[in-house]
CHARMM-style PDB file with segment names, atoms N, HN, CA, C and O in Angstrom:
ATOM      1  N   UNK     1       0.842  -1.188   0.000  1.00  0.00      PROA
ATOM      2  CA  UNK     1       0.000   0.000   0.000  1.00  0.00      PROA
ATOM      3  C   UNK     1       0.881   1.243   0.000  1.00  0.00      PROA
ATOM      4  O   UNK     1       1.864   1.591   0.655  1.00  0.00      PROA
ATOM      5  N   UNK     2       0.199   1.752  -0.928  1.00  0.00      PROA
ATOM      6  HN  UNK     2      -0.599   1.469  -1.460  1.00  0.00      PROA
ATOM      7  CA  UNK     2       1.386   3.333  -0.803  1.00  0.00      PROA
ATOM      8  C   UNK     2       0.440   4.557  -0.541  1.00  0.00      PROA
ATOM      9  O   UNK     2      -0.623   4.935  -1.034  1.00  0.00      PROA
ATOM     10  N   UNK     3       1.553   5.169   0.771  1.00  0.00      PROA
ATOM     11  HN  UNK     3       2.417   4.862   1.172  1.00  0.00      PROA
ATOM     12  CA  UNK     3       0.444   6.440   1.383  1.00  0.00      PROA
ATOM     13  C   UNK     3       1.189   7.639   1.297  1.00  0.00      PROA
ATOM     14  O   UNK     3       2.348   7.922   1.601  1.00  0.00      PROA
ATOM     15  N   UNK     4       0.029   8.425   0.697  1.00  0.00      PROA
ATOM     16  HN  UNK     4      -0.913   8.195   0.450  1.00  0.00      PROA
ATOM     17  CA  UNK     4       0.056   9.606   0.432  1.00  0.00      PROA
ATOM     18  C   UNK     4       0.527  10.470   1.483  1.00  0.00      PROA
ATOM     19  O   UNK     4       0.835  11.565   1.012  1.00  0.00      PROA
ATOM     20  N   UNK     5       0.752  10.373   3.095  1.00  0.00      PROA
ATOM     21  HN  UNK     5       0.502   9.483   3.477  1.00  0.00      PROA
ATOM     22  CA  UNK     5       1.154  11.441   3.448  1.00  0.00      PROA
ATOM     23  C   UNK     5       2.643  10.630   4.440  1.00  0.00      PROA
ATOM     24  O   UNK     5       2.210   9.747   5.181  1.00  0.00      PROA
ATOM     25  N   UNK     6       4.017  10.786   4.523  1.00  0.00      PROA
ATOM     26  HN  UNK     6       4.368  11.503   3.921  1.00  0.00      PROA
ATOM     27  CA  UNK     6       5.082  10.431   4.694  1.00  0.00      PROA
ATOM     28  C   UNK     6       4.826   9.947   6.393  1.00  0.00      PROA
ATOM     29  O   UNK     6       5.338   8.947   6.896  1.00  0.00      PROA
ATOM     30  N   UNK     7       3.999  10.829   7.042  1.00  0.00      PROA
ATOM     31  HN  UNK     7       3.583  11.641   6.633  1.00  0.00      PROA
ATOM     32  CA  UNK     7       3.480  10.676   8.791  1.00  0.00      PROA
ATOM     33  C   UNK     7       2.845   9.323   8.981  1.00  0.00      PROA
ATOM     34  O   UNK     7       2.687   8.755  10.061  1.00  0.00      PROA
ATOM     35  N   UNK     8       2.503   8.883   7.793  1.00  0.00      PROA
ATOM     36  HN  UNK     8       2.631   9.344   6.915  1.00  0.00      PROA
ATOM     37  CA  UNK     8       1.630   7.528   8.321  1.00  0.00      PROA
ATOM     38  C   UNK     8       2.188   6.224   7.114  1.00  0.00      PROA
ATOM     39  O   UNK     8       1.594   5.673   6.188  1.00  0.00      PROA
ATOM     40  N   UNK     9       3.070   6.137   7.455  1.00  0.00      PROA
ATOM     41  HN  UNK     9       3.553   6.585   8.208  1.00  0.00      PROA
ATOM     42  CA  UNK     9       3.618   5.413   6.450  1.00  0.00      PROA
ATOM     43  C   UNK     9       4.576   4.309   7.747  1.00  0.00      PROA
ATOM     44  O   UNK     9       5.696   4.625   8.147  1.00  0.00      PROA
ATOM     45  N   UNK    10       3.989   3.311   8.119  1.00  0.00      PROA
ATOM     46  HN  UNK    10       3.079   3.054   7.795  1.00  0.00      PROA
ATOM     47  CA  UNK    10       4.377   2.480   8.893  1.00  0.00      PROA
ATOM     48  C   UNK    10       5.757   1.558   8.586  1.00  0.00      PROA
ATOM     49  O   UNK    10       6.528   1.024   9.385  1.00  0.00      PROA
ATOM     50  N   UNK    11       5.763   1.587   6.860  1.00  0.00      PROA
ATOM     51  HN  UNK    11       5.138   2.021   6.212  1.00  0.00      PROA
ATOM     52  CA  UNK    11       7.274   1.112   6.663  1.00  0.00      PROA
ATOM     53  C   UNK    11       8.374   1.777   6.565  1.00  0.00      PROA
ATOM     54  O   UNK    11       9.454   1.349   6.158  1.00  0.00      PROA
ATOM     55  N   UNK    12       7.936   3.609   7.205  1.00  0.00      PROA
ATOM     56  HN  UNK    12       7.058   3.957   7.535  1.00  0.00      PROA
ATOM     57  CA  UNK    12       9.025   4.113   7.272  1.00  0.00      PROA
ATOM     58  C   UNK    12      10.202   4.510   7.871  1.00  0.00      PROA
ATOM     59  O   UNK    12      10.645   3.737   8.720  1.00  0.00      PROA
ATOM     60  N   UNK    13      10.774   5.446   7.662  1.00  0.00      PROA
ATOM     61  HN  UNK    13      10.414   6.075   6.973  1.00  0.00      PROA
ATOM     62  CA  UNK    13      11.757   5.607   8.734  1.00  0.00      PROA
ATOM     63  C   UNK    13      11.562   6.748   8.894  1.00  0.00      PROA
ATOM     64  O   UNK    13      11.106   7.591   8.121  1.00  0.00      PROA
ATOM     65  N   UNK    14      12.085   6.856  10.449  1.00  0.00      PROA
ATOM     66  HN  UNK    14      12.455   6.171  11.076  1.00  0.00      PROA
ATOM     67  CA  UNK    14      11.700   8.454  11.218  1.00  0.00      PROA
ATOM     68  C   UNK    14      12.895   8.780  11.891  1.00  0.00      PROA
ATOM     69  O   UNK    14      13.630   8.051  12.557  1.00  0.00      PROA
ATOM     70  N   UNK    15      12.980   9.937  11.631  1.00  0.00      PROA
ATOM     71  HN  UNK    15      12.383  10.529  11.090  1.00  0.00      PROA
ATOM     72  CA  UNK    15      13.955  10.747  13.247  1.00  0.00      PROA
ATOM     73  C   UNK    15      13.295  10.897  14.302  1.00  0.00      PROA
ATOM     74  O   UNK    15      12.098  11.131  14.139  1.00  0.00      PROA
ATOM     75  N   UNK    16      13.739  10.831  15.510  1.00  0.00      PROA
ATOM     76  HN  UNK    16      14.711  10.641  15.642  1.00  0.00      PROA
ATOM     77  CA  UNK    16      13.428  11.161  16.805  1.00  0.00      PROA
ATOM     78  C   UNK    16      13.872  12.311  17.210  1.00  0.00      PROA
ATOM     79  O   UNK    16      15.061  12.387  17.520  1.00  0.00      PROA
ATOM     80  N   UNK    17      13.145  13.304  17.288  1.00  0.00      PROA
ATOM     81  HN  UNK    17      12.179  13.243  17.036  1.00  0.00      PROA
ATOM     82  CA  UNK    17      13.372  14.860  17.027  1.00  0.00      PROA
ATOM     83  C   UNK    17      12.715  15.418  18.756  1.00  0.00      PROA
ATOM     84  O   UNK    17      11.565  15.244  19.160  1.00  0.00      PROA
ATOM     85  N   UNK    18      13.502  15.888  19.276  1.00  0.00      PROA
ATOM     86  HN  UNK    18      14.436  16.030  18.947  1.00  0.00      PROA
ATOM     87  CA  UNK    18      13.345  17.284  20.472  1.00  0.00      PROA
ATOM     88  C   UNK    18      13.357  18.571  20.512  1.00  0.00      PROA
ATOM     89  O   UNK    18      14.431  19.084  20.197  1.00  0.00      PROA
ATOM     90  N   UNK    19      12.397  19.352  20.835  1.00  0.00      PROA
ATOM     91  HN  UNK    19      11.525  18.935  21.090  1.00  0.00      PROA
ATOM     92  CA  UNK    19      12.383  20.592  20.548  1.00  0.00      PROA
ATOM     93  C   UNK    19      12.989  21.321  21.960  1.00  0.00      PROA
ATOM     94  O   UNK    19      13.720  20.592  22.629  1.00  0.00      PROA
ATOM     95  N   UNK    20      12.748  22.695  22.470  1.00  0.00      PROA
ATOM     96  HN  UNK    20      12.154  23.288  21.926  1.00  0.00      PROA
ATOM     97  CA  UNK    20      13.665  23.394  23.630  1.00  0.00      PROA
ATOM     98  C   UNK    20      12.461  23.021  24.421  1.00  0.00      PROA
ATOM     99  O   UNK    20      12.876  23.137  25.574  1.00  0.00      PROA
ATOM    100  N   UNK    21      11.181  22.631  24.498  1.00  0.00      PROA
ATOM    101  HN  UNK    21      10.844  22.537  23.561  1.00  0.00      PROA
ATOM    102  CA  UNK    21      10.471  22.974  25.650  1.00  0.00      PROA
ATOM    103  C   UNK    21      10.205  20.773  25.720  1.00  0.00      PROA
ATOM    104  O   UNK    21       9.220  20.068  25.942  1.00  0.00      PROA
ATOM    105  N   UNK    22      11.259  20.554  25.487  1.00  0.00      PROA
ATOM    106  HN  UNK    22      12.059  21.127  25.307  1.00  0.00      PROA
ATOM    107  CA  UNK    22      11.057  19.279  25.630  1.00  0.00      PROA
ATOM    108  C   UNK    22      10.248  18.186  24.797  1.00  0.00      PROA
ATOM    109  O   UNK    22      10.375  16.998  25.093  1.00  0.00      PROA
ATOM    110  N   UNK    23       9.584  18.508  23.963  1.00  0.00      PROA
ATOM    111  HN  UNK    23       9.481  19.473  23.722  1.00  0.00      PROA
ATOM    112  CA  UNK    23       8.124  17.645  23.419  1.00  0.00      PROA
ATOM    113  C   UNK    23       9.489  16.787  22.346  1.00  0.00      PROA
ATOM    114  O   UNK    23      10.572  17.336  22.143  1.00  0.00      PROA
ATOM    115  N   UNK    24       9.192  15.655  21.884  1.00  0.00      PROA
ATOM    116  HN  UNK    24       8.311  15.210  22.049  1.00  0.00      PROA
ATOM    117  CA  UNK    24       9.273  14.887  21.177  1.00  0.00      PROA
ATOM    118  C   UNK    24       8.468  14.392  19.619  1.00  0.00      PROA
ATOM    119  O   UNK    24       7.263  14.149  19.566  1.00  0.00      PROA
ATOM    120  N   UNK    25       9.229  14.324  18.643  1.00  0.00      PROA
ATOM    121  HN  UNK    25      10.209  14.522  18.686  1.00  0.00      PROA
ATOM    122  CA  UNK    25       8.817  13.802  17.867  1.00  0.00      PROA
ATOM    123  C   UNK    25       9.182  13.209  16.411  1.00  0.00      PROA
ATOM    124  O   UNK    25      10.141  13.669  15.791  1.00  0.00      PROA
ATOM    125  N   UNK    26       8.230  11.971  15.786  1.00  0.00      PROA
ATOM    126  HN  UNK    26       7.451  11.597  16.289  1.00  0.00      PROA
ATOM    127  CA  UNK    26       8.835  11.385  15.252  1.00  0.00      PROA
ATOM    128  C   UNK    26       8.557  11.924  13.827  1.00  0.00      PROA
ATOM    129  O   UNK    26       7.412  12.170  13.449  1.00  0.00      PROA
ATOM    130  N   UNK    27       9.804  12.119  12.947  1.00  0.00      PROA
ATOM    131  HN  UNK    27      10.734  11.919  13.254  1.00  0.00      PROA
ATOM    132  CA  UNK    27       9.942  12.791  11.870  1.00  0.00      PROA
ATOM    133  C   UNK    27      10.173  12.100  10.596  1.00  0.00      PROA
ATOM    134  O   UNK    27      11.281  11.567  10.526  1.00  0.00      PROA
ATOM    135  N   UNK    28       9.520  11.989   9.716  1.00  0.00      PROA
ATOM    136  HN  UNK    28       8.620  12.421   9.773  1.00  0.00      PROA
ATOM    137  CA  UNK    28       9.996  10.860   8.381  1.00  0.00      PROA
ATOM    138  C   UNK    28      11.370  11.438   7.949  1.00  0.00      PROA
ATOM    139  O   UNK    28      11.622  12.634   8.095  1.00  0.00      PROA
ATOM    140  N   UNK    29      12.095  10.713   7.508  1.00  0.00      PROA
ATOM    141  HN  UNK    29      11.890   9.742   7.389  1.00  0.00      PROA
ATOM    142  CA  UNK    29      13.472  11.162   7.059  1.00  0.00      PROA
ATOM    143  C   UNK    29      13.627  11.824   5.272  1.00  0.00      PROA
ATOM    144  O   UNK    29      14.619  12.091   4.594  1.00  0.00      PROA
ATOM    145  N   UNK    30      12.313  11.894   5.025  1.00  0.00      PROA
ATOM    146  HN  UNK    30      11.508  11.677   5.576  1.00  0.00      PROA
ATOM    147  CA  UNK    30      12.111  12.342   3.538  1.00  0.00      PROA
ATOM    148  C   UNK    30      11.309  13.528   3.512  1.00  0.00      PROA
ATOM    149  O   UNK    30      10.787  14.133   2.576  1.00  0.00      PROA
ATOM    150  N   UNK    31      11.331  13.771   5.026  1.00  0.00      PROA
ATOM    151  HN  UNK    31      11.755  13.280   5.787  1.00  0.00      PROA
ATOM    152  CA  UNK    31      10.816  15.587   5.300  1.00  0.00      PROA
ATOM    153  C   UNK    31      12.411  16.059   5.500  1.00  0.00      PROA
ATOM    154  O   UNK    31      13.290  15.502   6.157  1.00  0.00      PROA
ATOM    155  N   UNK    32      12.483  17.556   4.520  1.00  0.00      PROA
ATOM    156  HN  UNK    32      11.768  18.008   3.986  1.00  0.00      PROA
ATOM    157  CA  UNK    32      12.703  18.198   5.062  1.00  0.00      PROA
ATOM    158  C   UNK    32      12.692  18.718   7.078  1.00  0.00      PROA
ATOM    159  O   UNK    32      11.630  19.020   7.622  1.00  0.00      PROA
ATOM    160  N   UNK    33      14.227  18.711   7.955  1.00  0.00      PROA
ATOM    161  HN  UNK    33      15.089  18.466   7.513  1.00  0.00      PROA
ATOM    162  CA  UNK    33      14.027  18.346   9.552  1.00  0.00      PROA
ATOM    163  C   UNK    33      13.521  20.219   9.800  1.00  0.00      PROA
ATOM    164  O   UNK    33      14.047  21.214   9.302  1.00  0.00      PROA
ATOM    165  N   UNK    34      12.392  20.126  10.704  1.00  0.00      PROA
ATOM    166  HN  UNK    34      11.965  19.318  11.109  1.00  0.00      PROA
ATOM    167  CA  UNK    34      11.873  21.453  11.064  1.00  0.00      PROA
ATOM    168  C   UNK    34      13.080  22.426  11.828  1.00  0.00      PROA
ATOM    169  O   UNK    34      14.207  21.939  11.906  1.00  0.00      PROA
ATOM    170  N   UNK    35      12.851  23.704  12.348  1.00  0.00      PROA
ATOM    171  HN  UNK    35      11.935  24.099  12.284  1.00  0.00      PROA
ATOM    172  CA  UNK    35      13.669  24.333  12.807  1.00  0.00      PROA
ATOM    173  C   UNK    35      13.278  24.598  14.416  1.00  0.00      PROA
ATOM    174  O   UNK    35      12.132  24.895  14.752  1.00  0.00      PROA
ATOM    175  N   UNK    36      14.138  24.484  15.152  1.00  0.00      PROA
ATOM    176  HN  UNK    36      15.070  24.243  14.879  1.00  0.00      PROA
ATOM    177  CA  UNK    36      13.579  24.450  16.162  1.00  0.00      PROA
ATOM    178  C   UNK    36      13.755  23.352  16.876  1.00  0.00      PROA
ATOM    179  O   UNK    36      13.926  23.351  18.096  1.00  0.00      PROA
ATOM    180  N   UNK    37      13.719  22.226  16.059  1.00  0.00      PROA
ATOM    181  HN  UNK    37      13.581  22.227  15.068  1.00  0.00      PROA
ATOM    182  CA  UNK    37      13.685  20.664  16.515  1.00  0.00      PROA
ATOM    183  C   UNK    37      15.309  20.472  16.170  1.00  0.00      PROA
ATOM    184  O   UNK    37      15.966  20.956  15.249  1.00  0.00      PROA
ATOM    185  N   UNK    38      15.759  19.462  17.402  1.00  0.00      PROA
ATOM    186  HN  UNK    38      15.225  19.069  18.150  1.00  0.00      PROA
ATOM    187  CA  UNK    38      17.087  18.661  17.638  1.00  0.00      PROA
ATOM    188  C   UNK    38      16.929  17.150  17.264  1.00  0.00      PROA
ATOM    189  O   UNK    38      15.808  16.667  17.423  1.00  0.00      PROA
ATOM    190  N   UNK    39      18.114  16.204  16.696  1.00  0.00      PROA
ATOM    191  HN  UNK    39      19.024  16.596  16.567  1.00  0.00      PROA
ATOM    192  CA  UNK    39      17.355  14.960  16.208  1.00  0.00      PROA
ATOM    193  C   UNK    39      18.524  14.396  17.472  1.00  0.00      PROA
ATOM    194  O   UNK    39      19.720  14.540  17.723  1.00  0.00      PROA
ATOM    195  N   UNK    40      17.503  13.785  17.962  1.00  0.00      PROA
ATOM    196  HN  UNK    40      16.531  13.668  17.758  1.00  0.00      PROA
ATOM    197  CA  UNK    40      18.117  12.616  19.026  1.00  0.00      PROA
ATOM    198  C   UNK    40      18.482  11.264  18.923  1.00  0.00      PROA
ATOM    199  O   UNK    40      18.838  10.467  19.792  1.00  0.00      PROA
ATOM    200  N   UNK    41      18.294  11.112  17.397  1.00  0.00      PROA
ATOM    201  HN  UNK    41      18.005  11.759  16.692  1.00  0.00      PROA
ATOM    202  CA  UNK    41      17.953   9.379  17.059  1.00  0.00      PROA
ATOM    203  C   UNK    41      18.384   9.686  15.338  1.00  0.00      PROA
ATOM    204  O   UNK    41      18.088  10.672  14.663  1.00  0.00      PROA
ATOM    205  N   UNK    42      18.847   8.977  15.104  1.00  0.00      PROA
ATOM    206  HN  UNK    42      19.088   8.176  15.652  1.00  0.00      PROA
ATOM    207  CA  UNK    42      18.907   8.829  13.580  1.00  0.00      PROA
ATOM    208  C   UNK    42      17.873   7.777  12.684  1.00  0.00      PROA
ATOM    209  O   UNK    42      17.385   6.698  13.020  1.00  0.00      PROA
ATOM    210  N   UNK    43      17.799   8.251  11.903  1.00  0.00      PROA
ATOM    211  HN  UNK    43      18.195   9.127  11.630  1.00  0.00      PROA
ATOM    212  CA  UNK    43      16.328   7.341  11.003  1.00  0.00      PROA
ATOM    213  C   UNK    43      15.784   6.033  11.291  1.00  0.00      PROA
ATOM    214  O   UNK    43      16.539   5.068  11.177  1.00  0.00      PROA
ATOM    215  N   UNK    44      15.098   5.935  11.495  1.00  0.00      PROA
ATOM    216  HN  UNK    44      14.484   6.719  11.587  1.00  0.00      PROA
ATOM    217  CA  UNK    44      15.102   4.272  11.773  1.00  0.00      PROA
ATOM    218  C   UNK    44      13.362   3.446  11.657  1.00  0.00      PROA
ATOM    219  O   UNK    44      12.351   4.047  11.292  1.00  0.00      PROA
ATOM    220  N   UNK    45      13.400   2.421  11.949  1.00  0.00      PROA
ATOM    221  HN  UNK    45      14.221   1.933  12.246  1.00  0.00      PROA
ATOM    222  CA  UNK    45      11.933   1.992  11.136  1.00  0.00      PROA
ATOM    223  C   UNK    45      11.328   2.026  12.667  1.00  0.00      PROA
ATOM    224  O   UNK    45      11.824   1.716  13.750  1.00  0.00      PROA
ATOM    225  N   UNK    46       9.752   2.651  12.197  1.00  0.00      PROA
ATOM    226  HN  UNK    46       9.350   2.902  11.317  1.00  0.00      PROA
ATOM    227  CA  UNK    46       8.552   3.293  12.982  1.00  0.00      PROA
ATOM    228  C   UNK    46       8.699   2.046  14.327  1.00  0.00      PROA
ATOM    229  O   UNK    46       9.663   2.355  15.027  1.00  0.00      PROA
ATOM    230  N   UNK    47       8.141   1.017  14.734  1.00  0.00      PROA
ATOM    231  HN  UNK    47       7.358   0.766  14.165  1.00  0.00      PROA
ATOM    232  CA  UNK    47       8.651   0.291  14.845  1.00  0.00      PROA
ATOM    233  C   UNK    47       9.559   0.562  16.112  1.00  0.00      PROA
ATOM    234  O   UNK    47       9.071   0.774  17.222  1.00  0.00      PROA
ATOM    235  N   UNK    48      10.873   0.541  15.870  1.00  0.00      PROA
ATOM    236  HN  UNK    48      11.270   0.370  14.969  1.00  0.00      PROA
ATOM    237  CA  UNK    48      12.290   0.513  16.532  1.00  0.00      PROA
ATOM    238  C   UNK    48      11.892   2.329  17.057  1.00  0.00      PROA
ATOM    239  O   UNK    48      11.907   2.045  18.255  1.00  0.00      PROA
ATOM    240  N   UNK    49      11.632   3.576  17.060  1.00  0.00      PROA
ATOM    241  HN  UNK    49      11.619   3.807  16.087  1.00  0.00      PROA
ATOM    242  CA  UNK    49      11.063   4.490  17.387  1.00  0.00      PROA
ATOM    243  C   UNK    49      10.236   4.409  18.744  1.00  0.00      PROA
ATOM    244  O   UNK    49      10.515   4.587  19.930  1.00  0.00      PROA
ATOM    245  N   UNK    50       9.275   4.118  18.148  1.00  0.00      PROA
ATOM    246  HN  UNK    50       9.048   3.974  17.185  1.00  0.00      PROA
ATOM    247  CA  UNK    50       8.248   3.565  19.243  1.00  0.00      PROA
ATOM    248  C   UNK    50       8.463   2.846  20.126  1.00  0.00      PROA
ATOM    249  O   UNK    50       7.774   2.985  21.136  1.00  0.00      PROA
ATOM    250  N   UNK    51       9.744   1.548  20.085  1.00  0.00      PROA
ATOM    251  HN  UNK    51      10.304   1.435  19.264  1.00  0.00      PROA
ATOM    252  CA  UNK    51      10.082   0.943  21.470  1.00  0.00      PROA
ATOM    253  C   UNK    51      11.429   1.819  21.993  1.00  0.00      PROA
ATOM    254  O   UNK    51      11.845   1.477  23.101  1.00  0.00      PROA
ATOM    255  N   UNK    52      12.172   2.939  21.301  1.00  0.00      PROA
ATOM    256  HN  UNK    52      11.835   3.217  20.401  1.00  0.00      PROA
ATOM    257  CA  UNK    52      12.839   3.630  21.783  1.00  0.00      PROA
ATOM    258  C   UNK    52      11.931   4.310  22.830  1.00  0.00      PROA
ATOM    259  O   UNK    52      12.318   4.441  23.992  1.00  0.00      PROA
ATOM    260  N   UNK    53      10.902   4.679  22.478  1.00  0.00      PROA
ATOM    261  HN  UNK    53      10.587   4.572  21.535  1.00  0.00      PROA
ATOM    262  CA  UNK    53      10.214   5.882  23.501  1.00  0.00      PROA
ATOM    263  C   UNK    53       9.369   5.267  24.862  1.00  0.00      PROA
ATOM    264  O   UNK    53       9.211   5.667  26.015  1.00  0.00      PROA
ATOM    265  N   UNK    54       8.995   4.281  24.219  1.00  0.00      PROA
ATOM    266  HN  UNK    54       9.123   3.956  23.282  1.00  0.00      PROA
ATOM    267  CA  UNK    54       8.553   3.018  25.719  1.00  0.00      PROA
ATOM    268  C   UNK    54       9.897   2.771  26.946  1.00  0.00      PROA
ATOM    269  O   UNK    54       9.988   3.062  28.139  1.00  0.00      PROA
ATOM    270  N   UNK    55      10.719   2.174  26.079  1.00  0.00      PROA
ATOM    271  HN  UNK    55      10.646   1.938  25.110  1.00  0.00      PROA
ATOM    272  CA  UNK    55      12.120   1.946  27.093  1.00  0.00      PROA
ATOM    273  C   UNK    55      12.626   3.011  27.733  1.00  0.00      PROA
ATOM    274  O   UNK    55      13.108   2.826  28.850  1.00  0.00      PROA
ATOM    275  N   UNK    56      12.620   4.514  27.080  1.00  0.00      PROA
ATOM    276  HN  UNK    56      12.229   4.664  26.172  1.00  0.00      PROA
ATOM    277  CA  UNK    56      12.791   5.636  27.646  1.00  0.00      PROA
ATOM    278  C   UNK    56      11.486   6.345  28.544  1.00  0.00      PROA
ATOM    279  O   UNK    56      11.248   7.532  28.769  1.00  0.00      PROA
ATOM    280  N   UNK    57      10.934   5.404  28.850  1.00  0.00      PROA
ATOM    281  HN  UNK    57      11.127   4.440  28.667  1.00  0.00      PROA
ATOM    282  CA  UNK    57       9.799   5.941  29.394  1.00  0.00      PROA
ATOM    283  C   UNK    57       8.841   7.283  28.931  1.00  0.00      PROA
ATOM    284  O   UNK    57       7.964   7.723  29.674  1.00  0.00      PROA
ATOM    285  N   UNK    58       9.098   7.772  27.796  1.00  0.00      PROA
ATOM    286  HN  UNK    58       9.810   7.414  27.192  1.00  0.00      PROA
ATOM    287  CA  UNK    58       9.057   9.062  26.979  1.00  0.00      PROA
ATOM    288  C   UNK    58       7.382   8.707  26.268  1.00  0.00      PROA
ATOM    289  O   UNK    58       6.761   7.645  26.237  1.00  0.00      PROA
ATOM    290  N   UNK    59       7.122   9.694  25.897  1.00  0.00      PROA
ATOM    291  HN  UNK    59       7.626  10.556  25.922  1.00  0.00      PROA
ATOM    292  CA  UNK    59       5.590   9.580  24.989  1.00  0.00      PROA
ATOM    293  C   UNK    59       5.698  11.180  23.945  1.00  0.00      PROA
ATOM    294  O   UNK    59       6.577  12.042  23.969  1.00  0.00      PROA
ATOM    295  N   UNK    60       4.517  11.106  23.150  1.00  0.00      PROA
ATOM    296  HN  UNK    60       3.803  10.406  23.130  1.00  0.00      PROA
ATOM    297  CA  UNK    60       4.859  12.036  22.400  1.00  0.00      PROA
ATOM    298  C   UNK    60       4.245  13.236  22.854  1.00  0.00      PROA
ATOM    299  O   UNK    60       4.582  14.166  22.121  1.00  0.00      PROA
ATOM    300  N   UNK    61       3.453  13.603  23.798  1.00  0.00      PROA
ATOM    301  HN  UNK    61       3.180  12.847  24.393  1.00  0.00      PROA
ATOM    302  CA  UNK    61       2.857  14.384  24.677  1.00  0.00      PROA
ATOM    303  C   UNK    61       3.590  15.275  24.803  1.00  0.00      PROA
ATOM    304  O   UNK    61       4.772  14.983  24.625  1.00  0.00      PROA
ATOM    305  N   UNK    62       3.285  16.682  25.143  1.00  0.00      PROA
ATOM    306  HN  UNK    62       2.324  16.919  25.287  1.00  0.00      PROA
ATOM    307  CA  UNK    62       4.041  17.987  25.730  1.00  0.00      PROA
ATOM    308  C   UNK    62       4.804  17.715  26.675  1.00  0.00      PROA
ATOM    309  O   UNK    62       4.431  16.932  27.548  1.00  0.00      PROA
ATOM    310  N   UNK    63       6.366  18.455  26.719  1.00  0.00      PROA
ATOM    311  HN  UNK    63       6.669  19.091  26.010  1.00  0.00      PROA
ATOM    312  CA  UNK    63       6.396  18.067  28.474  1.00  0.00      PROA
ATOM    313  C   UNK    63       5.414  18.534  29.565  1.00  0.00      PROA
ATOM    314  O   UNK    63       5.072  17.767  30.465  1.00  0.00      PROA
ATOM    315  N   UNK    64       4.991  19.722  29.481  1.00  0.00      PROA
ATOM    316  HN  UNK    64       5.268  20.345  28.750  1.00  0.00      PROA
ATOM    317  CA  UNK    64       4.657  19.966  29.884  1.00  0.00      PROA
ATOM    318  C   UNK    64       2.482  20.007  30.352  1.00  0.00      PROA
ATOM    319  O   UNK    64       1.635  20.325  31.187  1.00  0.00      PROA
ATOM    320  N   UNK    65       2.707  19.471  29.152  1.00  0.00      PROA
ATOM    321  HN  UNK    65       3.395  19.212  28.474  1.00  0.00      PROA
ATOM    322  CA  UNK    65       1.133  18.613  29.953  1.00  0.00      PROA
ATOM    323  C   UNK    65       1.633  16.938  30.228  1.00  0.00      PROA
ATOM    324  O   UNK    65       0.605  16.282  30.391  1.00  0.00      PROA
ATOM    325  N   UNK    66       2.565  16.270  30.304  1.00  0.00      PROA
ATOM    326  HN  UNK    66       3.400  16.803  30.171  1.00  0.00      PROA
ATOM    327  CA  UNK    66       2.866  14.855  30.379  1.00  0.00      PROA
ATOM    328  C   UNK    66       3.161  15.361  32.530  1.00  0.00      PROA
ATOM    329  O   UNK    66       2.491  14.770  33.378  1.00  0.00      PROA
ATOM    330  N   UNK    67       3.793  16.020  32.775  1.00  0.00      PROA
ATOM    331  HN  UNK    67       4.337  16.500  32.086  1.00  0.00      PROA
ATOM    332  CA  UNK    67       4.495  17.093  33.784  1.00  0.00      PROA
ATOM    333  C   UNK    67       3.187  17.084  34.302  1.00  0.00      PROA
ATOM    334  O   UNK    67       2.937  16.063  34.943  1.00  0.00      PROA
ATOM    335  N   UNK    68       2.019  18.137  34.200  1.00  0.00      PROA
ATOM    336  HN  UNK    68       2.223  18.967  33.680  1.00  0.00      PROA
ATOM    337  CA  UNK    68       0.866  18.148  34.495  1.00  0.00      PROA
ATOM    338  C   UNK    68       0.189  16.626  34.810  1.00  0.00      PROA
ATOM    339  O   UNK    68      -0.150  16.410  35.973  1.00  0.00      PROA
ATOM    340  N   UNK    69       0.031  15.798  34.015  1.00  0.00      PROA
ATOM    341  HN  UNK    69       0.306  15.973  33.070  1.00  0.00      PROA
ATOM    342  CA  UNK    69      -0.588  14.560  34.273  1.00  0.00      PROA
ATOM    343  C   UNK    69       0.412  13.617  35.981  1.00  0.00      PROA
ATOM    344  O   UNK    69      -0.204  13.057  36.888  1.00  0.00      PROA
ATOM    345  N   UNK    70       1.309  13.691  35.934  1.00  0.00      PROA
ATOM    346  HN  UNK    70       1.809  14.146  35.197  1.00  0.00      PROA
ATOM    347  CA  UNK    70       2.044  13.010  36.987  1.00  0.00      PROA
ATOM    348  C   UNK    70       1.759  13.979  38.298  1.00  0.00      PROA
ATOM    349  O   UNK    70       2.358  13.778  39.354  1.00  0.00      PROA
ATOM    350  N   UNK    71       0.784  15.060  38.144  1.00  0.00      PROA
ATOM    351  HN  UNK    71       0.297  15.224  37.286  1.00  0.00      PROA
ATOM    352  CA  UNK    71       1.075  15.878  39.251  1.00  0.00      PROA
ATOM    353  C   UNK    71      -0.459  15.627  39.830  1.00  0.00      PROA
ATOM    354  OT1 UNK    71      -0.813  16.152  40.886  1.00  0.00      PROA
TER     355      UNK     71
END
């Protein structure tokens, strides 16, 4: 199946991208990387991403509403 938008493309590969106020996120490697955002992870399949952010205890949530929820 081939999908039209690079974000939902499950056989792809993503960066693991951090911005300054902490939030996380996963970036296809055939975007152009936003400004603002730091890559913490180099490309890798969706997949291997997603158990990066489990093992890191991390989610894709704000820090600061993830911060809010534990409080």
């Amino acid at each position: 199946m081939e999908y039209t938008h690079p974000f939902d493309d499950p056989q792809g590969h993503f960066y693991l991208l951090k911005n300054a106020l902490g939030q996380l996120s996963l970036w296809p490697e055939t975007c152009a990387l936003p400004a603002g955002w730091s890559v913490i992870a180099a490309p890798r399949p969706h997949s291997d991403c997603v158990a990066w952010l489990e093992q890191c205890g991390s989610d894709l949530h704000p820090a600061a509403f993830a911060q809010g929820a534990k409080e």
